[in-house]
C-alpha positions in Angstrom: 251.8 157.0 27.6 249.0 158.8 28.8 246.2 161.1 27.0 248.7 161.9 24.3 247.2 164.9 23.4 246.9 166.4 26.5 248.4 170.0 27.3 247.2 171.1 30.7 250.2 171.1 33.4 248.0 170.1 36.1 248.0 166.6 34.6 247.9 163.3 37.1 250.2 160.5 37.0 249.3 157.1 37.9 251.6 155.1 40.1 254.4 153.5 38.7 254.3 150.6 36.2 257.2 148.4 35.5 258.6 150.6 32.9 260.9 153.2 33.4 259.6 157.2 33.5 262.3 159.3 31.5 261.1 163.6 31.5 262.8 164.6 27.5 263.0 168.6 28.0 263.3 171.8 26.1 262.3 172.6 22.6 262.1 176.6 21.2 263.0 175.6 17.5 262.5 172.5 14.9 266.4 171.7 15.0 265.5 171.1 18.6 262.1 169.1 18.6 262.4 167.0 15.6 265.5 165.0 16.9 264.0 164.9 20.5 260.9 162.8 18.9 263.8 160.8 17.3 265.0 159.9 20.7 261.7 159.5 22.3 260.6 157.1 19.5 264.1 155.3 19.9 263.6 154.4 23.3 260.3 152.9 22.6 261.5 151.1 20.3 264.1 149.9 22.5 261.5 149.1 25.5 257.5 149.5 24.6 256.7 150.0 28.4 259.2 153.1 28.8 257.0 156.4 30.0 257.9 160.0 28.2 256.8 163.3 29.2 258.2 165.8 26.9 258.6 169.4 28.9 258.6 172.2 26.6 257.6 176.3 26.6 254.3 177.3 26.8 253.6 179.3 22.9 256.1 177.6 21.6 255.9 175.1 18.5 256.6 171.8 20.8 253.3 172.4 21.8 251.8 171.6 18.5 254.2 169.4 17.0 254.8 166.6 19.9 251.3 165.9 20.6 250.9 165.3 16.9 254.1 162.9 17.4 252.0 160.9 20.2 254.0 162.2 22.6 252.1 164.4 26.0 253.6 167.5 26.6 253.2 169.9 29.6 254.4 173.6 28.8 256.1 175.6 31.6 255.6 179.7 31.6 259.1 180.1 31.0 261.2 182.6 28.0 264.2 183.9 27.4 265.7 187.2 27.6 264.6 189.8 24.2 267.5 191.4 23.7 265.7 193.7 20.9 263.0 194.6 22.8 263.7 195.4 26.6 260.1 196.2 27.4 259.7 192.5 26.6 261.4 191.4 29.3 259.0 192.8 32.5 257.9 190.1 33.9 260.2 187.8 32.9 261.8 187.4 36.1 258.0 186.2 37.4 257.9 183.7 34.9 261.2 182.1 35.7 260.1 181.7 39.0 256.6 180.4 38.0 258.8 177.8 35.6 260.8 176.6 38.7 257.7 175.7 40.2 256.2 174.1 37.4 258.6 172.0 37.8 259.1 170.8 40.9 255.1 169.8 40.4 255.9 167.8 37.8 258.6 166.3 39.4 257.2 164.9 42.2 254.0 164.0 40.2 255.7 162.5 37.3 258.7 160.7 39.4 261.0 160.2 36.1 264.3 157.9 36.5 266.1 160.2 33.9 265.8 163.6 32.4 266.9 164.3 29.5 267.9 168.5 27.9 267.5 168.6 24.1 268.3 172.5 24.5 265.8 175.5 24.4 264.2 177.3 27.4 262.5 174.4 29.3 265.8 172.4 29.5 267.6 174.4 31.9 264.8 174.5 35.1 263.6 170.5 34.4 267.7 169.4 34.5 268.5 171.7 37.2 266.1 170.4 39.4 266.6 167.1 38.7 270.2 167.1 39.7 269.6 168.6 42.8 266.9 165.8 43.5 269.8 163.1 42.3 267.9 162.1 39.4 270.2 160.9 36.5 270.4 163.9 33.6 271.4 163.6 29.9 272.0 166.4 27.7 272.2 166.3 24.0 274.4 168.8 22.6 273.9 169.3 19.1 276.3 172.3 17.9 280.5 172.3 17.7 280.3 175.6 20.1 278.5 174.4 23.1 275.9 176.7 25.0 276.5 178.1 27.9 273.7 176.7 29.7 274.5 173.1 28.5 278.0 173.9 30.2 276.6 174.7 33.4 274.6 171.5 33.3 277.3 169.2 31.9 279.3 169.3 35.1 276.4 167.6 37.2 275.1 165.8 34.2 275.8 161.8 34.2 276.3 161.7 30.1 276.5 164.1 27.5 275.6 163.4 23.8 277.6 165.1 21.5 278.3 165.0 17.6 281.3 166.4 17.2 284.8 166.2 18.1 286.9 168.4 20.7 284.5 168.9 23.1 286.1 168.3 25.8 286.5 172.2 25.6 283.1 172.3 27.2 282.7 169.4 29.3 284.2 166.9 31.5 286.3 164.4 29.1 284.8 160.9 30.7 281.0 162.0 30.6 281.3 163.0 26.4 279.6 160.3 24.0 280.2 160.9 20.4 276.5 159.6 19.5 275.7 162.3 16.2 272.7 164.4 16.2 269.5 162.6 15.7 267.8 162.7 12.0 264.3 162.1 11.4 263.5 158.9 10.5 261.3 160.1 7.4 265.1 161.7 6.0 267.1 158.8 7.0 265.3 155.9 6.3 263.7 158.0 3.1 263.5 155.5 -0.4 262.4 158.6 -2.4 264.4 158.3 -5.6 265.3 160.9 -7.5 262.7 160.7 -10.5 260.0 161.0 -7.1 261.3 163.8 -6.3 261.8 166.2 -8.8 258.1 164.9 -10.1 257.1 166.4 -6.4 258.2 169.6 -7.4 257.1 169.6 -11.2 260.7 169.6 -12.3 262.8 168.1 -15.1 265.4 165.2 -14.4 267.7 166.5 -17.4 268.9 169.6 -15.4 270.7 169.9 -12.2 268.6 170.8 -9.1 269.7 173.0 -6.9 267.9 173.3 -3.3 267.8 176.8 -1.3 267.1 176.1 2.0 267.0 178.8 4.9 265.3 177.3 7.8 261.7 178.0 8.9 261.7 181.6 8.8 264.2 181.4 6.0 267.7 183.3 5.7 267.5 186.9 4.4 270.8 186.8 2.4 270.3 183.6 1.3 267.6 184.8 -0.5 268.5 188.0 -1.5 270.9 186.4 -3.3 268.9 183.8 -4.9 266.9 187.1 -6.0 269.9 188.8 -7.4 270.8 186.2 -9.7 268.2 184.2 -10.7 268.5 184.9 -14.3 272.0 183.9 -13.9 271.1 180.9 -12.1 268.5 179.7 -14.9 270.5 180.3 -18.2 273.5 178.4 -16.6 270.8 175.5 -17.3 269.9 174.7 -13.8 266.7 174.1 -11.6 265.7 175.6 -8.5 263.7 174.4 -5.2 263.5 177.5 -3.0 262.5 177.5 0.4 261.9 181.5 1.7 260.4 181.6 4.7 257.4 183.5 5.5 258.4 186.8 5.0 260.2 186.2 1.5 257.5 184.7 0.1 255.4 187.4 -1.3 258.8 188.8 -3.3 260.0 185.1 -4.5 256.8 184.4 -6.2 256.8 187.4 -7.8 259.8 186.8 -9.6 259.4 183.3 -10.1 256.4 184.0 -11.5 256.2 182.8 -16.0 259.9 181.1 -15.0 260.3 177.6 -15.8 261.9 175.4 -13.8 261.0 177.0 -10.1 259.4 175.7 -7.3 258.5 178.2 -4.3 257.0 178.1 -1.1 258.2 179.5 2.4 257.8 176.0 3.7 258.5 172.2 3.1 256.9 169.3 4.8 258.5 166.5 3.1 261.8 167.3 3.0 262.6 163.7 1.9 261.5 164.8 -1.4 263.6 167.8 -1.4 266.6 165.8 -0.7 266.3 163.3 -3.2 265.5 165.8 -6.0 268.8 167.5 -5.2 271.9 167.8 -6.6 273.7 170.8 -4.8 272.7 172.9 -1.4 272.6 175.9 -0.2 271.7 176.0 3.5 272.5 177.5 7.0 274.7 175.3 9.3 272.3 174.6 12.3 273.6 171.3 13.5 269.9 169.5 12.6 270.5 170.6 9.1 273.7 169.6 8.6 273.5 165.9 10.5 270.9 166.1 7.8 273.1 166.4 4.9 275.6 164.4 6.0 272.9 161.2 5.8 271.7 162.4 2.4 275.5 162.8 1.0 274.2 166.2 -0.7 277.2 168.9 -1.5 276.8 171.8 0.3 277.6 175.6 0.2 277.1 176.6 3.9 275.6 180.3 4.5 276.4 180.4 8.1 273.8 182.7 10.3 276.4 185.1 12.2 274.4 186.3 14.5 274.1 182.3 16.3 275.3 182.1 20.0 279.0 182.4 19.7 278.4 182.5 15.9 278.2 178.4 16.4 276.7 178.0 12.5 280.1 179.0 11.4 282.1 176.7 13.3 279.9 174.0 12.8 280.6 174.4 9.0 284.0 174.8 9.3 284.5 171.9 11.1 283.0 170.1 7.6 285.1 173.0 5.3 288.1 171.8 6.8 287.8 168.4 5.9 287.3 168.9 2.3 283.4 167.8 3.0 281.5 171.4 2.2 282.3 174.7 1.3 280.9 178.1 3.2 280.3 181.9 2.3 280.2 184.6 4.3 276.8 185.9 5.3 278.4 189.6 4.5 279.1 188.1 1.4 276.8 185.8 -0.2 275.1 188.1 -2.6 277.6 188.1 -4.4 279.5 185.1 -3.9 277.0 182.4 -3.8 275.4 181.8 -7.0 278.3 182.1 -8.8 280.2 179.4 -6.8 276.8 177.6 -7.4 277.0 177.5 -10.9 281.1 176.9 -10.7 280.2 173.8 -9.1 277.4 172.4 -10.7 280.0 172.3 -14.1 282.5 170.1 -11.6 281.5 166.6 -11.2 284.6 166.5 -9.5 284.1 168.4 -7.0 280.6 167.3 -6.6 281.7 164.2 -5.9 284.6 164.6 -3.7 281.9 166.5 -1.5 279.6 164.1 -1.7 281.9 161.5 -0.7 283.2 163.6 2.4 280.1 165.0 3.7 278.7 161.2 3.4 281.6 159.7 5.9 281.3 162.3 8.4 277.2 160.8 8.6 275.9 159.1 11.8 272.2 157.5 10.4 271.4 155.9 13.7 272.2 158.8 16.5 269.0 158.3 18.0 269.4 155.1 18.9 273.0 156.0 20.2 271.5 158.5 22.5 269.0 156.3 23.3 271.3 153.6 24.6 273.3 156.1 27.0 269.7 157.2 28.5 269.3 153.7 29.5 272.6 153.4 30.7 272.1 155.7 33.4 268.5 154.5 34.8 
């Protein structure tokens, strides 16, 4: 690796060593970064003298959080299209074009044997490219609906990384591995006990916890119905980690405020801690989070965001809902539905353990090193 905290895209490369040079690209979002860091650290682990270059968007948070992974990073002028805002999009045509010759310079500069697309905006130029240069290309699909970008790609694309079943939909049959979406190793390798914990979050082990996760910015009717019903929530003798987001913040503080038995914040670092205090979740269904769950054996109530490419959240849950292994609301309908199914099961061990039980089968703890395999299988 070299100067791992390096940003500039100018960067040199010196000639090549005897191990292999593999270009991980794309990024955008945390469900993206975290589980391409899992791969990268996989295939170091797998062979010390393997090169990455992760390739990300410039302003985007792979830029901050690879470097602090060890990882150098070179960020391509490259976004996608605002559909809320057209006056957002001039010039976005110029920087597509800049991206594309971004890179082709690191291409020729970096010479990788492989190229792997996590997803996000830098995947599509970096795979492109490479397949029309025959360099091998991997993509890592994380969601049961796959994106229409990843489709484009998959037909040139030697493998294809998937975690769930019947996606032969999207791609070419013989180049689908079922692998799992990666899980970072701080979750899946986590010996946080419960006691650990709920002592994190200053809560009491004789009451059920119930984590509210909404991913990084949160999940507005997740929390607006956390906010309807808290009182509800608390007098059915329950505990409560709740994870807003930014923007909710302000609000869930205030009326968590003089209330036992709440922990708030918009965001949580050690989400190993979070896990083991749990007993029940409520959570969107991005692929990252739900591979998540699945390792931790946690029963879930699935909030699916509906406004997801080809509202993908939703069929990623159902494809746990129908096999007995979670159970989902409507996002129309969770202010009213989802604390009260809450409390219904936190009074059924039953059913908490039937979806423990389900959700645990469907886990895949060592993905990365799945994925990591097939890379190598191509260089």
């Amino acid at each position: 690796m070299n100067d791992a905290n390096s940003k500039d895209d100018g960067a040199k490369f010196p000639l090549r060593g005897t191990g292999a040079r593999i270009i991980v690209a794309g990024g955008g979002t945390g469900g993206h970064i975290f589980p391409a860091i899992a791969i990268a650290n996989a295939l170091r682990k797998n062979d010390s003298s393997i090169e990455i270059l992760f390739v990300g968007a410039k302003g985007r948070m792979e830029m901050e959080k690879v470097p602090q992974a060890g990882y150098k990073i070179i960020g391509l002028d490259i976004a996608g299209f605002n559909r809320s805002s057209l006056i957002k999009n001039i010039g976005l045509s110029f920087k597509i074009i800049k991206s594309y010759f971004q890179a082709r310079k690191i291409m020729s500069e970096f010479k990788p044997d492989a190229v792997v697309g996590v997803g996000g905006y830098a995947s599509f130029p970096m795979l492109q490219l490479a397949q029309q240069r025959n360099i091998p290309t991997i993509i890592q699909e994380q969601n049961s609906f796959a994106g229409k970008t990843n489709m484009i790609l998959g037909k040139r694309a030697k493998k294809i990384c998937v975690a769930y079943e019947g996606m032969e939909k999207f791609f070419p049959r013989e180049k689908i591995v079922i692998t799992g979406n990666p899980v970072r190793g701080a979750i899946s390798q986590s010996t946080v006990s419960k006691a650990e914990g709920l002592r994190f979050f200053q809560l009491h082990e004789g009451k059920k916890t119930v984590f509210v996760v909404g991913g990084s910015l949160g999940a507005k009717a997740i929390n607006e119905a956390v906010d309807a019903h808290l009182d509800e929530l608390l007098n059915a003798g329950l505990q409560l980690i709740w994870q807003t987001g930014k923007p909710y913040l302000p609000r869930a503080r205030d009326r968590a405020a003089a209330k036992p038995g709440i922990w708030v914040n918009d965001f949580i670092t050690k989400m190993e801690d979070a896990y083991a205090a749990a007993d029940i979740v409520i959570s969107r269904a991005g692929a990252i989070a739900i591979a998540e769950l699945c390792v931790m054996k946690k029963p879930t109530l699935f909030v699916p965001f509906p406004y997801a490419a080809e509202d993908h959240q939703t069929v990623n849950a159902m494809s746990l809902v129908n096999k007995n292994a979670a159970l989902i609301v409507k996002d129309s309908e969770a202010r009213d539905k989802v604390i009260p199914m809450i409390i219904e099961l936190a009074r059924d061990e039953a059913k908490q353990n039937e979806l423990r039980n389900n959700i645990g089968q469907l886990a895949i703890a060592d993905a990365d090193a799945r994925i990591a395999e097939e890379i190598l299988k191509v260089i």
